[in-house]
C-alpha positions as MATLAB code, in Angstrom:
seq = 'XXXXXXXXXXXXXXXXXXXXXXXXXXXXXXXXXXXXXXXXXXXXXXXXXXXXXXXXXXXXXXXXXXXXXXXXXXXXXXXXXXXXXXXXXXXXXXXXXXXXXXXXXXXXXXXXXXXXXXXXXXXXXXXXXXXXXXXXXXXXXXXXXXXXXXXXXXXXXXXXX';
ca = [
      80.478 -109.102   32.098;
      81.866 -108.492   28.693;
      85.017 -106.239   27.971;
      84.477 -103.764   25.345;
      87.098 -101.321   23.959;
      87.296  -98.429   21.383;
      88.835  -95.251   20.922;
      86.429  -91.951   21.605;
      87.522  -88.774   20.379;
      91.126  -89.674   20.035;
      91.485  -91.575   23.394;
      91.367  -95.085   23.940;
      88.874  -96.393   26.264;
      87.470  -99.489   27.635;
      85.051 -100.884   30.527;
      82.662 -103.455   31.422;
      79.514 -103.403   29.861;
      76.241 -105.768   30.446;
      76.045 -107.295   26.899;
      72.412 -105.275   26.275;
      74.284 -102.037   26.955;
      73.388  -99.308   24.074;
      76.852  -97.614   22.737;
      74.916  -94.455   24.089;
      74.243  -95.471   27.310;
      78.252  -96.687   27.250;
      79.334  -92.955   25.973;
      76.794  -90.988   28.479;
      77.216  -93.242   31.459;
      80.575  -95.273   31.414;
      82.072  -92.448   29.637;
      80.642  -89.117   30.787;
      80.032  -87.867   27.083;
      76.037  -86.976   27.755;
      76.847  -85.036   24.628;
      75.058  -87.646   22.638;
      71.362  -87.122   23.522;
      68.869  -89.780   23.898;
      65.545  -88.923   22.788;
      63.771  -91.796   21.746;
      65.025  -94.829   22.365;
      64.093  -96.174   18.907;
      66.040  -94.377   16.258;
      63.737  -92.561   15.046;
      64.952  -88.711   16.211;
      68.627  -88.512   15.443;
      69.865  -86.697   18.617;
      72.251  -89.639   19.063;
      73.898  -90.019   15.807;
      77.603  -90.188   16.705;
      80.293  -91.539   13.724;
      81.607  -94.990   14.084;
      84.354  -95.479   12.044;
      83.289  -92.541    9.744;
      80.078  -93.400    9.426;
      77.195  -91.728   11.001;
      75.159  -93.874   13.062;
      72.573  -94.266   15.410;
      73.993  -94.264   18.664;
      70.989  -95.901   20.428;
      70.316  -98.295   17.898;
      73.482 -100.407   18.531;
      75.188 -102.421   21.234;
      78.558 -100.959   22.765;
      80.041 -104.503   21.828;
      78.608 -103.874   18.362;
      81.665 -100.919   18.301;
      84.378 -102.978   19.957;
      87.330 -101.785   18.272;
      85.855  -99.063   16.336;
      87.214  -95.254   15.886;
      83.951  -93.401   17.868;
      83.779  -89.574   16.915;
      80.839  -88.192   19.348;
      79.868  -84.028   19.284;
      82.628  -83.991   22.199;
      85.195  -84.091   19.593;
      83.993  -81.858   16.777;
      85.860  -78.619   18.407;
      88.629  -77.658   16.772;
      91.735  -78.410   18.703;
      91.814  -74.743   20.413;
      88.813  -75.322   22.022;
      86.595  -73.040   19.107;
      83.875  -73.910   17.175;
      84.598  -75.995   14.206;
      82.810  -74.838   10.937;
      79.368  -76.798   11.209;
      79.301  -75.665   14.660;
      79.862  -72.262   13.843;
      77.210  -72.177   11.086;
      74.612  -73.392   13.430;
      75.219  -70.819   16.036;
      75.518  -67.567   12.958;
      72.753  -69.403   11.301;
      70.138  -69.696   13.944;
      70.103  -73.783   13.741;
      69.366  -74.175   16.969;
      67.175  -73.277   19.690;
      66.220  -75.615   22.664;
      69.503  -77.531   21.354;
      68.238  -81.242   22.464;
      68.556  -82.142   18.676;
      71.436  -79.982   17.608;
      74.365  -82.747   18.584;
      72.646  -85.340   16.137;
      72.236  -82.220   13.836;
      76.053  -81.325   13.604;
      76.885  -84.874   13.410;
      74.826  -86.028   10.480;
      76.019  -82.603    9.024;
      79.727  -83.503    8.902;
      78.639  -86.882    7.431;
      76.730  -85.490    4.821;
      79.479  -82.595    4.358;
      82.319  -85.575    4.090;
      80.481  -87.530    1.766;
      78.966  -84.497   -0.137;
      81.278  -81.192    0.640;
      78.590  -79.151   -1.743;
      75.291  -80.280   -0.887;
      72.279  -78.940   -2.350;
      69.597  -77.308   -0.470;
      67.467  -80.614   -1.472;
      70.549  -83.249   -0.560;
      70.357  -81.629    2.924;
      66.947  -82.290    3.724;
      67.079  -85.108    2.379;
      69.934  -86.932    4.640;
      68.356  -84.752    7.833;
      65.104  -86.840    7.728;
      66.359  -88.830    9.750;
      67.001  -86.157   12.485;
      63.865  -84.785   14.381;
      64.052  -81.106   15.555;
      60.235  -79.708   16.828;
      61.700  -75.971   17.863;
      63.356  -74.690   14.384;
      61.507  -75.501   11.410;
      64.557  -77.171    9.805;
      64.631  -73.830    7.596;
      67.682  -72.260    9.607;
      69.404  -75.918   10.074;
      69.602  -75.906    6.450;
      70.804  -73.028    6.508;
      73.546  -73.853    8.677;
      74.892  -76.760    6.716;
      74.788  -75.055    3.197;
      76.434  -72.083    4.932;
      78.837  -74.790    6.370;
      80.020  -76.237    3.262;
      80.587  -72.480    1.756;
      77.741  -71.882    0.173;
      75.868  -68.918   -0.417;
      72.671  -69.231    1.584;
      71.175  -65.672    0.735;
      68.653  -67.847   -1.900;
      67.627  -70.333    0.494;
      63.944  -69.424    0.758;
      61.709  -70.248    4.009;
      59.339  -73.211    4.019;
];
């Protein structure tokens, strides 16, 4: 079996993996990092999205020997180093962004993309880079929320849909 090695969160890491193993199946079951939902197997909801090498991807829509030697950021390492929230994280729990919380890992994770590449975001840029996140509890309304609130924003305009 093939050798794969990256570094998660910080630490380097490395294991055997079948060559058809998923880089989410490699975090949740090689690594313990179930973090990193699977929802759909096809890409289509989002609750995977980890970064790999800063950009946000689709955890279950590439092979762990796809990221051999990449820098993998999953929603394990999005505390801030004192074990707290970090600011997205924060925003979703003030905010109301989540409520079952199956979707919110893939939430927070596109959110500090979009927040990296965009740090001011407008109400519209957010929905637009969360379609490809699926949430069926919140309505996106309070998500939104979240991430404008997030980037410093004042969200006291942001109107319901």
């Amino acid at each position: 079996m093939p050798q794969v090695s990256m570094t998660v969160n910080g630490k380097a890491t490395s294991g055997t993996v079948e060559g058809r193993t998923l880089l989410s199946g490699y975090l949740r079951d090689h690594l313990g990092l179930t973090g990193t939902h699977v929802g759909c197997d096809t890409s289509q909801c989002g609750a995977c999205v980890v970064h790999v090498n800063g950009a946000a991807v689709k955890s279950c829509a590439i092979l762990a020997l796809e990221a051999d030697g990449a820098d993998v950021a999953t929603i394990e390492g999005q505390a801030n180093a004192d074990g707290s929230l970090n600011v997205i994280q924060q925003a979703f729990q003030d905010h109301h962004g989540l409520q079952c919380g199956f979707c919110t890992p893939g939430m927070v994770m596109s959110a500090a993309a979009l927040l990296k590449e965009n740090p001011k975001p407008t109400e519209r840029d957010v929905r637009e880079y969360l379609e490809g996140n699926i949430c069926r509890c919140t309505g996106y309304h309070n998500i939104v929320k979240a991430i404008m609130a997030a980037s410093g924003q004042d969200v006291t305009a942001i109107a319901a849909e």
